[in-house]
VOPAGU-2260 file (C-alpha; in pm, 1 decimal, decimal comma):
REM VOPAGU-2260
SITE   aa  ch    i         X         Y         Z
SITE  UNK   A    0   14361,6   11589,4    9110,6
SITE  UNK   A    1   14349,9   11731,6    8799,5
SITE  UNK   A    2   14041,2   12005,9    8735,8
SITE  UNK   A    3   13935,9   11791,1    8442,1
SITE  UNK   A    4   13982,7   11494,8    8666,2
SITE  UNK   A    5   13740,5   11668,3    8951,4
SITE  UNK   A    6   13480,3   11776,0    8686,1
SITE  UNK   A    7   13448,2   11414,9    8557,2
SITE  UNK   A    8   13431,5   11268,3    8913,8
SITE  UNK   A    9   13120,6   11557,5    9012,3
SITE  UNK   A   10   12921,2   11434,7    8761,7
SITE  UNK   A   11   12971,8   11092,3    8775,1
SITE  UNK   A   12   12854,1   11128,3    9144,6
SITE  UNK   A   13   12555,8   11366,5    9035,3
SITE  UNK   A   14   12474,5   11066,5    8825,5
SITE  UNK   A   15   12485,2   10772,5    9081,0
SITE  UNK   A   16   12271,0   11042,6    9301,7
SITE  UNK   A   17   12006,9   11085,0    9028,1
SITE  UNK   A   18   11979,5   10700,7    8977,3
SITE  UNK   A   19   11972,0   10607,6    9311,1
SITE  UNK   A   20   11682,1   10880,5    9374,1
SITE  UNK   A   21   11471,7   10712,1    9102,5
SITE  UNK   A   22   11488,7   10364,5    9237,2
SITE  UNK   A   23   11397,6   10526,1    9609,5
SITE  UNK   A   24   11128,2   10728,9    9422,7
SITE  UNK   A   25   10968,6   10384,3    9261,3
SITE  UNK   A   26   10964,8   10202,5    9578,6
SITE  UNK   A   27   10839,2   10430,5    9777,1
SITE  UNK   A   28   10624,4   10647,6    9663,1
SITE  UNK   A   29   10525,1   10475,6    9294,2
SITE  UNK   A   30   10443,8   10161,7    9460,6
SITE  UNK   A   31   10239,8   10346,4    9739,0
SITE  UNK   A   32   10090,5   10615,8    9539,7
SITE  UNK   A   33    9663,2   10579,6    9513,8
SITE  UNK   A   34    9626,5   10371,0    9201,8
SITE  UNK   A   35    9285,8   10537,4    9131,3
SITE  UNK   A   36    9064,3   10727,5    9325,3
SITE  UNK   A   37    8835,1   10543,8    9533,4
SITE  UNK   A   38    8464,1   10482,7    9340,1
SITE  UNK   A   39    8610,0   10571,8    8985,2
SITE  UNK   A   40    8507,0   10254,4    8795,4
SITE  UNK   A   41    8679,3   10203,3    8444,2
SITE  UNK   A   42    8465,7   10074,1    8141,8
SITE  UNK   A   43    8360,3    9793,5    8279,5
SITE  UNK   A   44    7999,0    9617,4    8136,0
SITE  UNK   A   45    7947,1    9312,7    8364,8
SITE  UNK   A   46    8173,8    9080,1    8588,2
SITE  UNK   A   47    8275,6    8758,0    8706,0
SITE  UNK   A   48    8260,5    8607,1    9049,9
SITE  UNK   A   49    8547,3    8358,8    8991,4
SITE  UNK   A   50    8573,5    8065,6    9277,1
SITE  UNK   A   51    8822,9    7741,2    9278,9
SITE  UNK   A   52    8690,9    7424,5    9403,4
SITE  UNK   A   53    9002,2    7346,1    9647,8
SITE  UNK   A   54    9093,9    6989,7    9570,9
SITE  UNK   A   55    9134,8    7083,8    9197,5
SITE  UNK   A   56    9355,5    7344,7    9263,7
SITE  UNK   A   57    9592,3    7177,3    9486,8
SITE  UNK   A   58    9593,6    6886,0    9176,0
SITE  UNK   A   59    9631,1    7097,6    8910,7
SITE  UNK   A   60    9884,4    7320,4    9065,8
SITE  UNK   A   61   10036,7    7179,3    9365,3
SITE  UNK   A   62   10307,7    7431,9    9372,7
SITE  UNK   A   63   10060,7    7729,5    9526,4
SITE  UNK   A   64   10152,5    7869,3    9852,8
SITE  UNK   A   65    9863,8    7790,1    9980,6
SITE  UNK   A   66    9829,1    7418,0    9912,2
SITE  UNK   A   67   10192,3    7385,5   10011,6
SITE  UNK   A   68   10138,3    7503,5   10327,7
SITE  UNK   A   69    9840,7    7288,6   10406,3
SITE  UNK   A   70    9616,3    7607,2   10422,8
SITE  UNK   A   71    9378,6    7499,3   10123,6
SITE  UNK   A   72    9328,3    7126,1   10271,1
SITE  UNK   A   73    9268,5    7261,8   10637,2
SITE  UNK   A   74    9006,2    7427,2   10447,0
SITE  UNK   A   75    8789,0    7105,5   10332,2
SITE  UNK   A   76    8661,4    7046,3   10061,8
SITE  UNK   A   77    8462,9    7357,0    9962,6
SITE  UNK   A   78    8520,4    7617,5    9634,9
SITE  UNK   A   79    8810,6    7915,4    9748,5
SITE  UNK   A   80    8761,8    8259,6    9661,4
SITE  UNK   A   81    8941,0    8343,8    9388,5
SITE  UNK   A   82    8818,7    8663,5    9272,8
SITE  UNK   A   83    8565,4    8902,4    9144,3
SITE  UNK   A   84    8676,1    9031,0    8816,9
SITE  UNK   A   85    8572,1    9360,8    8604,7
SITE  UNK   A   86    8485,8    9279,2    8224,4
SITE  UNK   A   87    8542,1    9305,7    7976,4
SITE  UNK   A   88    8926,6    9104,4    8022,0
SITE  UNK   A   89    9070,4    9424,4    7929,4
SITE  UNK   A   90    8940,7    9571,9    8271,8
SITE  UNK   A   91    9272,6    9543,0    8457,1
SITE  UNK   A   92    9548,9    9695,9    8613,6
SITE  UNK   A   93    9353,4    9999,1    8603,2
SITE  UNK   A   94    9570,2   10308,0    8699,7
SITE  UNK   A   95    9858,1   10071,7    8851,4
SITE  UNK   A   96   10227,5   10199,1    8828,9
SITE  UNK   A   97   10437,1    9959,5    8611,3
SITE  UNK   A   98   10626,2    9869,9    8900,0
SITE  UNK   A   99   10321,3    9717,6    9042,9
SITE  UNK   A  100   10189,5    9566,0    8698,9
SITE  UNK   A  101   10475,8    9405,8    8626,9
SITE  UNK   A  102   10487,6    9194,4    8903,6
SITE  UNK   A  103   10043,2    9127,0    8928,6
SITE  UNK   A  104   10111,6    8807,9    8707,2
SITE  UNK   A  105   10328,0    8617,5    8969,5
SITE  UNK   A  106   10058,0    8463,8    9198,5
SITE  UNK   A  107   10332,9    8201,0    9398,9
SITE  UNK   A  108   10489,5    8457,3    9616,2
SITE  UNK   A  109   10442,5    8798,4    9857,8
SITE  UNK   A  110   10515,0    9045,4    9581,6
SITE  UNK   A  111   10266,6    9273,3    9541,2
SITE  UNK   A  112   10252,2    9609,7    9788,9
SITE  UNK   A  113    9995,4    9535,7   10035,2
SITE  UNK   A  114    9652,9    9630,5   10054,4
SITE  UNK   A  115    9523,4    9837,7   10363,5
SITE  UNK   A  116    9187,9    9610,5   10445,1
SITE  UNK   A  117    9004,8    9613,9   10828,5
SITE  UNK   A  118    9151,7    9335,6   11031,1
SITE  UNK   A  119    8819,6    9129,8   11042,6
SITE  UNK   A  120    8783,1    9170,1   10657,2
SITE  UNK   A  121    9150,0    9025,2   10600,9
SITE  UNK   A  122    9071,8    8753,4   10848,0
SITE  UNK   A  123    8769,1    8687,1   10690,1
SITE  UNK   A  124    8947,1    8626,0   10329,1
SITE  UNK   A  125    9179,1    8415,8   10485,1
SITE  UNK   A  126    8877,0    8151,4   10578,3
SITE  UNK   A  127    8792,5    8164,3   10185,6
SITE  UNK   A  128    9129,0    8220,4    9944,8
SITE  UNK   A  129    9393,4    7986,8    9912,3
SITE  UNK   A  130    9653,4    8224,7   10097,8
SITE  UNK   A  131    9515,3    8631,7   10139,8
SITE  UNK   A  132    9829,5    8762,6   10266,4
SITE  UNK   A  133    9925,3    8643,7    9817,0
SITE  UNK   A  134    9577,2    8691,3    9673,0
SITE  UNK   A  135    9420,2    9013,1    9838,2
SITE  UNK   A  136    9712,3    9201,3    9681,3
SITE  UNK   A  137    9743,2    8988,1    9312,3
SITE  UNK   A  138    9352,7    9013,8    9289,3
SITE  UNK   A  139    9330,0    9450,6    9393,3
SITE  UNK   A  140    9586,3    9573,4    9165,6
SITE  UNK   A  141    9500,2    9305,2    8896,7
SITE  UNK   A  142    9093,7    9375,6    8916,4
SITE  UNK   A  143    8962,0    9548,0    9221,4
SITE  UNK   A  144    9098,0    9885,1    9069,3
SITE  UNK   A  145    8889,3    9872,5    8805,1
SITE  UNK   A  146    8574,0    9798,1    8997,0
SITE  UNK   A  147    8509,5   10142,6    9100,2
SITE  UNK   A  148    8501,2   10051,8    9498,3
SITE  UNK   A  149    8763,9   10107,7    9736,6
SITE  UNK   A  150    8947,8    9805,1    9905,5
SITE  UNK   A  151    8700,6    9736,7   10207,8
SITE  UNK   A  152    8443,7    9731,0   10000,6
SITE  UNK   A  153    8521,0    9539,6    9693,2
SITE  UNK   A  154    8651,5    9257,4    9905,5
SITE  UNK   A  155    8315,1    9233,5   10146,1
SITE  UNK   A  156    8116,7    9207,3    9843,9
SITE  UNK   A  157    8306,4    8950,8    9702,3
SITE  UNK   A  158    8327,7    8773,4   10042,3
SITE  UNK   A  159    7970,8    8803,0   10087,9
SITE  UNK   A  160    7847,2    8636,5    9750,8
SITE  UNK   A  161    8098,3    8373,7    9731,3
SITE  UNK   A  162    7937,5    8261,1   10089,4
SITE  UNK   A  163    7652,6    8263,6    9904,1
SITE  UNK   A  164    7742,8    8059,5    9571,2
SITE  UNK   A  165    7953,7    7780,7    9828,2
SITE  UNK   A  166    7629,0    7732,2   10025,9
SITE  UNK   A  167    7474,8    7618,5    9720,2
SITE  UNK   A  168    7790,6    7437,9    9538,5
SITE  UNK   A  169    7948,3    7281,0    9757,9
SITE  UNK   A  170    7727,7    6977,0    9822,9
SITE  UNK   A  171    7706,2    6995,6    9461,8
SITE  UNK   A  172    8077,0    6903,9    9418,6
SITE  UNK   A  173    8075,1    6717,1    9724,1
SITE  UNK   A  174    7862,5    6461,9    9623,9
SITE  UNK   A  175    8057,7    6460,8    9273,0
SITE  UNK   A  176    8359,2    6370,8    9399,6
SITE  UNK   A  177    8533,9    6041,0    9221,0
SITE  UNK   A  178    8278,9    6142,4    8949,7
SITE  UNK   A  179    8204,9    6346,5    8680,1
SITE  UNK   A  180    8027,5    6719,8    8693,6
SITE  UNK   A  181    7873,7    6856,1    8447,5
SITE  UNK   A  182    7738,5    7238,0    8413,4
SITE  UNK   A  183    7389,5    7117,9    8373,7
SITE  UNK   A  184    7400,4    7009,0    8729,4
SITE  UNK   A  185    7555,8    7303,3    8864,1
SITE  UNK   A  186    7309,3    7504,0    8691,6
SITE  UNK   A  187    7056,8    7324,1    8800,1
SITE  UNK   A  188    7159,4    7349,8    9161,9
SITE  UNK   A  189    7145,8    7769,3    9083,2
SITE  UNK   A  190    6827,8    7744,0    8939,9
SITE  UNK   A  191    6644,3    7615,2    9217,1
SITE  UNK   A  192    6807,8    7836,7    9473,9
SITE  UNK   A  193    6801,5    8110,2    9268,0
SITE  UNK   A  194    6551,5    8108,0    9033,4
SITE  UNK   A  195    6455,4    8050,9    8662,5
SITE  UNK   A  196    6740,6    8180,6    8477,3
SITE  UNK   A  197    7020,8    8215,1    8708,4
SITE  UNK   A  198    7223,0    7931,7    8605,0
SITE  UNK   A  199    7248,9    8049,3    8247,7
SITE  UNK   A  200    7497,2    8320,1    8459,7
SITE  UNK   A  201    7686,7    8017,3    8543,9
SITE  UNK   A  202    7982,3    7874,8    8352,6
SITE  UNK   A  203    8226,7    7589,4    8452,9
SITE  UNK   A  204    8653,0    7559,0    8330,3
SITE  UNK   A  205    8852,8    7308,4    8354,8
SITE  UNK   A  206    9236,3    7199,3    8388,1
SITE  UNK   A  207    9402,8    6928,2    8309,4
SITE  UNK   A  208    9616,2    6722,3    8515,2
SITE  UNK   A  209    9916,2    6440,5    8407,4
SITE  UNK   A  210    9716,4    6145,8    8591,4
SITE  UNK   A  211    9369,7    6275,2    8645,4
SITE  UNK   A  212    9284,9    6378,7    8292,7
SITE  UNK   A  213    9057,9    6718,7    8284,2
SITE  UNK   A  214    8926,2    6778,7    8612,1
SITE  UNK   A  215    8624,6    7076,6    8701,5
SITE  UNK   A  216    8837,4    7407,7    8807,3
SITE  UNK   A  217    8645,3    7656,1    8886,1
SITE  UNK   A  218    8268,1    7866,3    8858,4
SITE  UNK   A  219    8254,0    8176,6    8732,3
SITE  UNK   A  220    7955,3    8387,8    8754,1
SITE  UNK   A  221    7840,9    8624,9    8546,1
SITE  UNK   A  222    7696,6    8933,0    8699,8
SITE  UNK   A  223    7660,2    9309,5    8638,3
SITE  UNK   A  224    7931,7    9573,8    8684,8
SITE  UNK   A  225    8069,5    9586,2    9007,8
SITE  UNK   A  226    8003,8    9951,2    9059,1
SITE  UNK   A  227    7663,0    9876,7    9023,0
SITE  UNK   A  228    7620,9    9617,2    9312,3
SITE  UNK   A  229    7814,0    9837,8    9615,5
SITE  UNK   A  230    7555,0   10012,0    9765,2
SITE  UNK   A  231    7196,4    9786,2    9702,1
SITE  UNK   A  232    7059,5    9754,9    9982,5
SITE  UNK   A  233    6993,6    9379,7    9878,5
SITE  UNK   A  234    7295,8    9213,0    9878,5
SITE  UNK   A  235    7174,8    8879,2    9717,7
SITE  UNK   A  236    7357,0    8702,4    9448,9
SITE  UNK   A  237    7053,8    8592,6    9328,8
SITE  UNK   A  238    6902,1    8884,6    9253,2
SITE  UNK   A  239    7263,8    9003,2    9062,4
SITE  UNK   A  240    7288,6    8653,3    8898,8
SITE  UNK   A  241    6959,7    8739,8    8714,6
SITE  UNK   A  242    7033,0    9112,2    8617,7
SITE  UNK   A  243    7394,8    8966,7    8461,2
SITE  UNK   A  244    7466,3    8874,8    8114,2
SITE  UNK   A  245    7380,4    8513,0    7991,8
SITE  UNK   A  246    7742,4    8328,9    7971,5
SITE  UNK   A  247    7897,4    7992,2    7792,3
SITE  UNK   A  248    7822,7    7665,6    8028,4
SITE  UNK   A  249    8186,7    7614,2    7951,1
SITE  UNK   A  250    8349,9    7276,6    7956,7
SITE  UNK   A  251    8206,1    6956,7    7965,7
SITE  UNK   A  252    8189,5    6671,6    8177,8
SITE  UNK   A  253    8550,7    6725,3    8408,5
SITE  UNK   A  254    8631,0    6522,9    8691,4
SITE  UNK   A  255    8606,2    6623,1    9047,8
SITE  UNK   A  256    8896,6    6533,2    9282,0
């Protein structure tokens, strides 16, 4: 081999080294590294407690892991945790490599790094999301790190009110279903749990399905920055729902499957 011929080979392997390095780099340490120190919250003003009523999810989009695998119906019918969300919108992704935030959008499939939780808090969110072992990681790097709690604690919280808000809903949308629901009921239905005023916190969306028409999706609950609710000794909804910011009822009337 020619000296020339040995020079270009060395750096062509120096290259190959370098890229390889960078791709071991990303997946391993990028994808690992702490997104943001634990109790850092971003900008956040207020934030949503966002929760799925099961049947309309498995309508509107039957192609989620969790409905395909049965896991949402062996649930009943009852409203899923979906999340518990930082506003303003902007208020996500905060601190996540691009590795990781290019892949928080894709909600049908294991590809998010995973989320170190406590056993009985993991179990726990499987009882109330359409498929944890998906949504724990899609919902932490797309919200939780901007909430300004760590992991374990961002998810009880979120566990712990949604408990809360199903106790109250769910014979709400029980009774609706075959019908239609409108967000004067459900607000109603907050109102008398949790007082004058708390179901002007409380907004309804809905989807639309080919042979349903628009059907009621979800609640979402307006309530004050995350950060502000970890460490209240009072760990009521009801006392957040009335310390949040006033929200839109949302959409009308919308069928409840």
């Amino acid at each position: 081999m020619k000296r020339g011929d040995a020079a270009v080979v060395s750096v062509s392997i120096a290259l190959a080294v370098a890229v390889v390095s960078a791709v071991v780099y990303s997946q391993f340490f990028l994808d690992r590294s702490p997104v943001r120190p634990p109790n850092q919250p971003g900008d956040s003003t207020s934030s949503l407690l966002v929760m799925t009523w099961g049947p309309s999810l498995c309508a509107v989009e039957a192609a989620n892991a969790g409905c395909k695998s049965g896991h949402v119906g062996s649930l009943g019918p009852t409203l899923i945790l979906h999340g518990l969300w930082p506003q303003p919108k902007s208020q996500q992704l905060c601190g996540v490599p691009r590795s990781v935030a290019d892949r928080a959008g894709n909600t049908q499939g294991n590809n998010m790094p995973s989320v170190d939780l406590p056993g009985a808090v993991q179990a726990r969110l499987q009882t109330m999301m359409s498929d944890a072992s998906i949504m724990v990681p899609h919902e932490w790097y797309t919200h939780g790190t901007c909430s300004g709690l760590d992991p374990a604690e961002y998810f009880t919280l979120a566990a712990s009110f949604a408990d809360q808000v199903s106790k109250v809903l769910d014979p709400v949308f029980v009774q609706s279903r075959g019908k239609r629901l409108s967000p004067g009921k459900v607000r109603g239905s907050i109102d008398a749990v949790f007082g004058q005023g708390a179901g002007d916190r409380v907004g309804l969306t809905c989807r639309t399905t080919g042979d349903r028409g628009s059907v009621t999706y979800e609640v979402q609950i307006s309530l004050p920055p995350v950060v502000e609710m970890r460490s209240a000794a009072d760990t009521s909804v009801g006392k957040w729902l009335l310390s949040g910011p006033v929200t839109s009822a949302g959409c009308g009337q919308g069928a409840v499957p």
